[in-house]
C-alpha positions as CSV (number, residue, x, y, z in Angstrom):
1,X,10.5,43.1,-51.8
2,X,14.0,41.7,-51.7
3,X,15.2,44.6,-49.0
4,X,12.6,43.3,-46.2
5,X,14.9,40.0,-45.8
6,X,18.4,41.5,-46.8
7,X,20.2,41.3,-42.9
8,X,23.3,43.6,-44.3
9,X,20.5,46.6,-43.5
10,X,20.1,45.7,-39.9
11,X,24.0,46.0,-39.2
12,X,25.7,44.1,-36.4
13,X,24.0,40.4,-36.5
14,X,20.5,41.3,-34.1
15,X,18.0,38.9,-33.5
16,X,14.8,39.0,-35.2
17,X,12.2,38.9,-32.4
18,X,9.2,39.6,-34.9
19,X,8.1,40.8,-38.0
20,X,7.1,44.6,-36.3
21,X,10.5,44.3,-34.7
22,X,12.5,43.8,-38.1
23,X,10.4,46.6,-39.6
24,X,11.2,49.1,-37.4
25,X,15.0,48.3,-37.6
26,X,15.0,48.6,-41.2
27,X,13.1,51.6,-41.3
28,X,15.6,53.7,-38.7
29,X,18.7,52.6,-41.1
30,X,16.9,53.5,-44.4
31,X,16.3,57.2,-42.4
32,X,19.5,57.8,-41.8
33,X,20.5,56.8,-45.6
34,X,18.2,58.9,-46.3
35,X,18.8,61.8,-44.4
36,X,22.8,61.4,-45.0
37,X,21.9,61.9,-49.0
38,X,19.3,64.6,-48.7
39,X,17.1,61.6,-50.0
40,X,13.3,60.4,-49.7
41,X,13.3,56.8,-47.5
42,X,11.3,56.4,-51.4
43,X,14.0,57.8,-53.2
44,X,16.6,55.0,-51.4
45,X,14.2,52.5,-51.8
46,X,14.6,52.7,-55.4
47,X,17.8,53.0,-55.9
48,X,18.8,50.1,-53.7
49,X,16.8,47.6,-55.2
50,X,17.9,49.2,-58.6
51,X,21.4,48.2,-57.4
52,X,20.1,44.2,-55.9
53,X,18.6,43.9,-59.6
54,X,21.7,44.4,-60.9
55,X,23.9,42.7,-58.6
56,X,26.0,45.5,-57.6
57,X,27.2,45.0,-53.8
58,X,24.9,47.3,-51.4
59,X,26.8,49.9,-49.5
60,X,24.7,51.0,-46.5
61,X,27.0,53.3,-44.6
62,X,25.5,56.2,-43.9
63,X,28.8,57.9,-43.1
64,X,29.7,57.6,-46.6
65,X,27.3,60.8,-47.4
66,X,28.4,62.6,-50.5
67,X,30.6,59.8,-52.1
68,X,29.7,57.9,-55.4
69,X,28.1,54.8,-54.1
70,X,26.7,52.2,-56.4
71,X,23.1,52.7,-57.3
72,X,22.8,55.6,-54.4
73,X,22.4,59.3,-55.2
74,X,24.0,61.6,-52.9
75,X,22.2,64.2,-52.9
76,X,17.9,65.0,-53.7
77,X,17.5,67.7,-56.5
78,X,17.6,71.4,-55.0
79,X,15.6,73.3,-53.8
80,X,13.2,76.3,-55.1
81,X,14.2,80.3,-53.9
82,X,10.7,81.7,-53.3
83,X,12.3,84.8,-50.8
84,X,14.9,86.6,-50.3
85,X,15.3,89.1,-47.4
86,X,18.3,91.2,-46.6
87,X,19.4,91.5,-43.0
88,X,21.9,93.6,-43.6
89,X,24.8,94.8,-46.4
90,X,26.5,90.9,-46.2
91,X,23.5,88.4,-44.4
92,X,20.0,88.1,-45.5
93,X,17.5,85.4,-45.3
94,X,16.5,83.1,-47.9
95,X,13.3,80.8,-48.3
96,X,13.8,77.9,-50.2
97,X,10.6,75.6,-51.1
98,X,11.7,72.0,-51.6
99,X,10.1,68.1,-52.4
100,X,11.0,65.3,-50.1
101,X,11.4,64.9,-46.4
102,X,14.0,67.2,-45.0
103,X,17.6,66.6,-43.7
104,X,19.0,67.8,-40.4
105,X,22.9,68.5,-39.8
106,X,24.1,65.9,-37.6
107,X,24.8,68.1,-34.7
108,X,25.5,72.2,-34.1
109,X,27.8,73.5,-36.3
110,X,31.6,73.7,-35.2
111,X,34.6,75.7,-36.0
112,X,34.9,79.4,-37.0
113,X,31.3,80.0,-38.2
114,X,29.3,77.9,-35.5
115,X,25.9,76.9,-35.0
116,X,24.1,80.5,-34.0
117,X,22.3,78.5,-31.0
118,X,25.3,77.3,-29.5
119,X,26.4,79.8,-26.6
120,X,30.3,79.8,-27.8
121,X,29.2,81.3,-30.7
122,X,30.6,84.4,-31.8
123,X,27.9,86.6,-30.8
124,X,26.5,89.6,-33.5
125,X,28.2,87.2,-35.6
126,X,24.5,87.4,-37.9
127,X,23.1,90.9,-37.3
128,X,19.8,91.2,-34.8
129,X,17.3,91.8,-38.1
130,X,18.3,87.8,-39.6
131,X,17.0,86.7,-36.1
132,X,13.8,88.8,-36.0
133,X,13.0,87.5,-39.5
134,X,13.2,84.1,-38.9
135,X,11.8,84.3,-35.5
136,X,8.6,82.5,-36.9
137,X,10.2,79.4,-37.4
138,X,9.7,78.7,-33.7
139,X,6.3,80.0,-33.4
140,X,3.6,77.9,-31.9
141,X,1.9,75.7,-35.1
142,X,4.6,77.2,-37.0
143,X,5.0,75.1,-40.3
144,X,8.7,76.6,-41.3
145,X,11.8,75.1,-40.2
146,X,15.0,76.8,-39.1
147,X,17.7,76.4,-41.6
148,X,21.5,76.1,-41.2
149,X,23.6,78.9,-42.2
150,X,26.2,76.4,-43.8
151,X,23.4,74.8,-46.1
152,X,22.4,75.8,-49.4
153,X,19.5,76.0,-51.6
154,X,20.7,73.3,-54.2
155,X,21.5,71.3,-50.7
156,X,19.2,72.5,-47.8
157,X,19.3,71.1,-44.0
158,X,17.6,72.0,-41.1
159,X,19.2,73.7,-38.1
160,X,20.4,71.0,-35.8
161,X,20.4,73.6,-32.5
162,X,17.1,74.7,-33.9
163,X,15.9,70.9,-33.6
164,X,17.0,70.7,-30.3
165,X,15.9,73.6,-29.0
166,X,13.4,75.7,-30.8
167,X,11.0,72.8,-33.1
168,X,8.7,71.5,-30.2
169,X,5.6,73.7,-31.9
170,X,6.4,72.5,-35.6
171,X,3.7,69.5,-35.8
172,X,5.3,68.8,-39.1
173,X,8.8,68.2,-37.7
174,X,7.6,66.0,-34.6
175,X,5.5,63.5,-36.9
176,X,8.9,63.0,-39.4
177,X,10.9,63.0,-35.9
178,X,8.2,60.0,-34.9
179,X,8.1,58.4,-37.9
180,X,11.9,58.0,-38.4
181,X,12.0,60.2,-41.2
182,X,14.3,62.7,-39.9
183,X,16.7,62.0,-37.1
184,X,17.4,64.1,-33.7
185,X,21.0,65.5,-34.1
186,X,23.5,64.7,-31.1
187,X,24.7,67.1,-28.9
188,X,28.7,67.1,-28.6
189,X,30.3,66.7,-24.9
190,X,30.7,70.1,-23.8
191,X,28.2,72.2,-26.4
192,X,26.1,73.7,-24.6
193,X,23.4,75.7,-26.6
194,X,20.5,78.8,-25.9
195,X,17.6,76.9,-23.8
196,X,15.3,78.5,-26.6
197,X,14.7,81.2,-29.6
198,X,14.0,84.0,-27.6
199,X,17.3,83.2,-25.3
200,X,19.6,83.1,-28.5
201,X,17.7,86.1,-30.7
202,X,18.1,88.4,-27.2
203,X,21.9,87.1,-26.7
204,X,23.0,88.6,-30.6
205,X,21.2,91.9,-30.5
206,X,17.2,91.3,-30.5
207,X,15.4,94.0,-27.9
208,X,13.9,91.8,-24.7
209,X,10.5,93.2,-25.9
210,X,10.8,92.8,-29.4
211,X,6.9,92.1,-31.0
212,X,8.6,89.6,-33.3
213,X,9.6,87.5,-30.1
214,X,6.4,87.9,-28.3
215,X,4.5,84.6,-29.3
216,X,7.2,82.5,-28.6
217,X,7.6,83.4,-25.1
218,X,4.0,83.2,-24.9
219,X,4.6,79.5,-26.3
220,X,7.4,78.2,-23.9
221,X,8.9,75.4,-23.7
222,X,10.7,75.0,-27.2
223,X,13.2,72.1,-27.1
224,X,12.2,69.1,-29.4
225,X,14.8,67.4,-26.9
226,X,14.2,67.6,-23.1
227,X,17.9,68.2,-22.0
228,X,19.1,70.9,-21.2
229,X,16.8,81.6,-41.3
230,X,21.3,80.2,-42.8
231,X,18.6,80.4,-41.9
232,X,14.9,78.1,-41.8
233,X,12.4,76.3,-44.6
234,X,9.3,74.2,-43.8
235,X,6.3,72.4,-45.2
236,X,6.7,68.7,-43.2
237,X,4.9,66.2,-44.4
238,X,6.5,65.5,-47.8
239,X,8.4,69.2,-48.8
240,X,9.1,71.9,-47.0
241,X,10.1,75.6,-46.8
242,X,12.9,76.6,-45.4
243,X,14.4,79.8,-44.3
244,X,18.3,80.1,-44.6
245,X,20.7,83.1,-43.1
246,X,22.6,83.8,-46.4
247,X,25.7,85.5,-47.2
248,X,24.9,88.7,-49.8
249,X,21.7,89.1,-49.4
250,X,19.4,90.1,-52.3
């Protein structure tokens, strides 16, 4: 296949210590294509050789996310509502059932509506009940994934604070995590977030003993990275449900 030899996917000129080597370099950059677009690795497989085929210049930046590129989508088809629970009279949370590996924001959300597990968010910001409900996502085995509040359902993405605090039990989200298929977010200078779930549900309104927090503290440690629903979806292998904090709630 002609993208196993093409060097512009490897970047900066790297030498090619061995086949495994040149793999696994390829690989990482057609993740984070992916993952840019809210694409399959499949999906950008295609469409990039689609693109060779007809001579068409490649364009492999993957900060070029949501632009018209030649011969690459920029986004995967939406996703599929399958719940919708109200929080409150503005926030609820909403499922949403989609095909493909899932995307991850790039890091905690900033500015006036910031990422809920970052402790300079406003707090109560997202009433108490959006946090009980989509306490599961961080349950041990759980196969739901935390989604962020600035996502949609025709464009979901997984929680980056959620990634790197409150995934280590989603089996589904470690193996894409291993296999390249979703990258870790990064972690601004300065951000500090919640060490876990129970830490962030507790600090916007959630009781201490609250039964929906009880099996994750009987689960500790969270944190995909070791350092120290809006909202979720998750199936991990190929789709995924998601849960999402949503604005009007239905």
């Amino acid at each position: 296949m002609a993208l196993e030899t093409d060097r512009s996917l490897l970047g900066p000129e790297q030498p090619l210590d061995d086949e495994a080597e040149h793999d696994q370099r390829v690989r990482a950059h057609l993740a984070k294509l992916a993952n840019a677009r809210g694409l399959s690795v499949d999906e950008v497989l295609e469409a990039l050789n689609a693109t060779l085929s007809s001579g068409q210049p490649l364009i492999t930046d993957p900060e070029h996310d949501g632009e018209a590129c030649p011969g690459l989508p920029s986004s995967r088809k939406g996703g599929t509502v399958t719940q919708q629970r109200p929080a409150d009279s503005v926030w609820g949370v909403t499922s949403v059932d989609y095909q493909g590996p899932p995307v991850a924001q790039r890091s905690p959300c900033a500015g006036t509506e910031r990422c809920p597990w970052r402790r300079d968010a406003v707090l109560g910001a997202f009433p108490a009940e959006a946090f009980r409900l989509s306490a599961p996502t961080s349950y041990p085995d759980s196969d739901r994934r935390f989604g962020c509040h600035s996502s949609s359902a025709e464009a979901p993405r997984v929680c980056a604070g959620w990634l790197l605090r409150g995934a280590s039990g989603n089996q589904q989200v470690l193996k894409l995590l291993e296999a390249g298929l979703i990258q870790l977010p990064t972690l601004p200078a300065g951000v500090e977030l919640y060490e876990d779930y129970v830490e962030m549900a507790v600090a916007n309104g959630v009781a201490e003993d609250d039964p929906t927090l009880a099996p994750i503290r009987r689960g500790r440690p969270q944190g995909v990275c070791g350092d120290n629903e809006t909202l979720p979806a998750g199936d991990a292998a190929a789709g995924g449900k998601q849960d999402r904090r949503s604005g009007g709630a239905g």
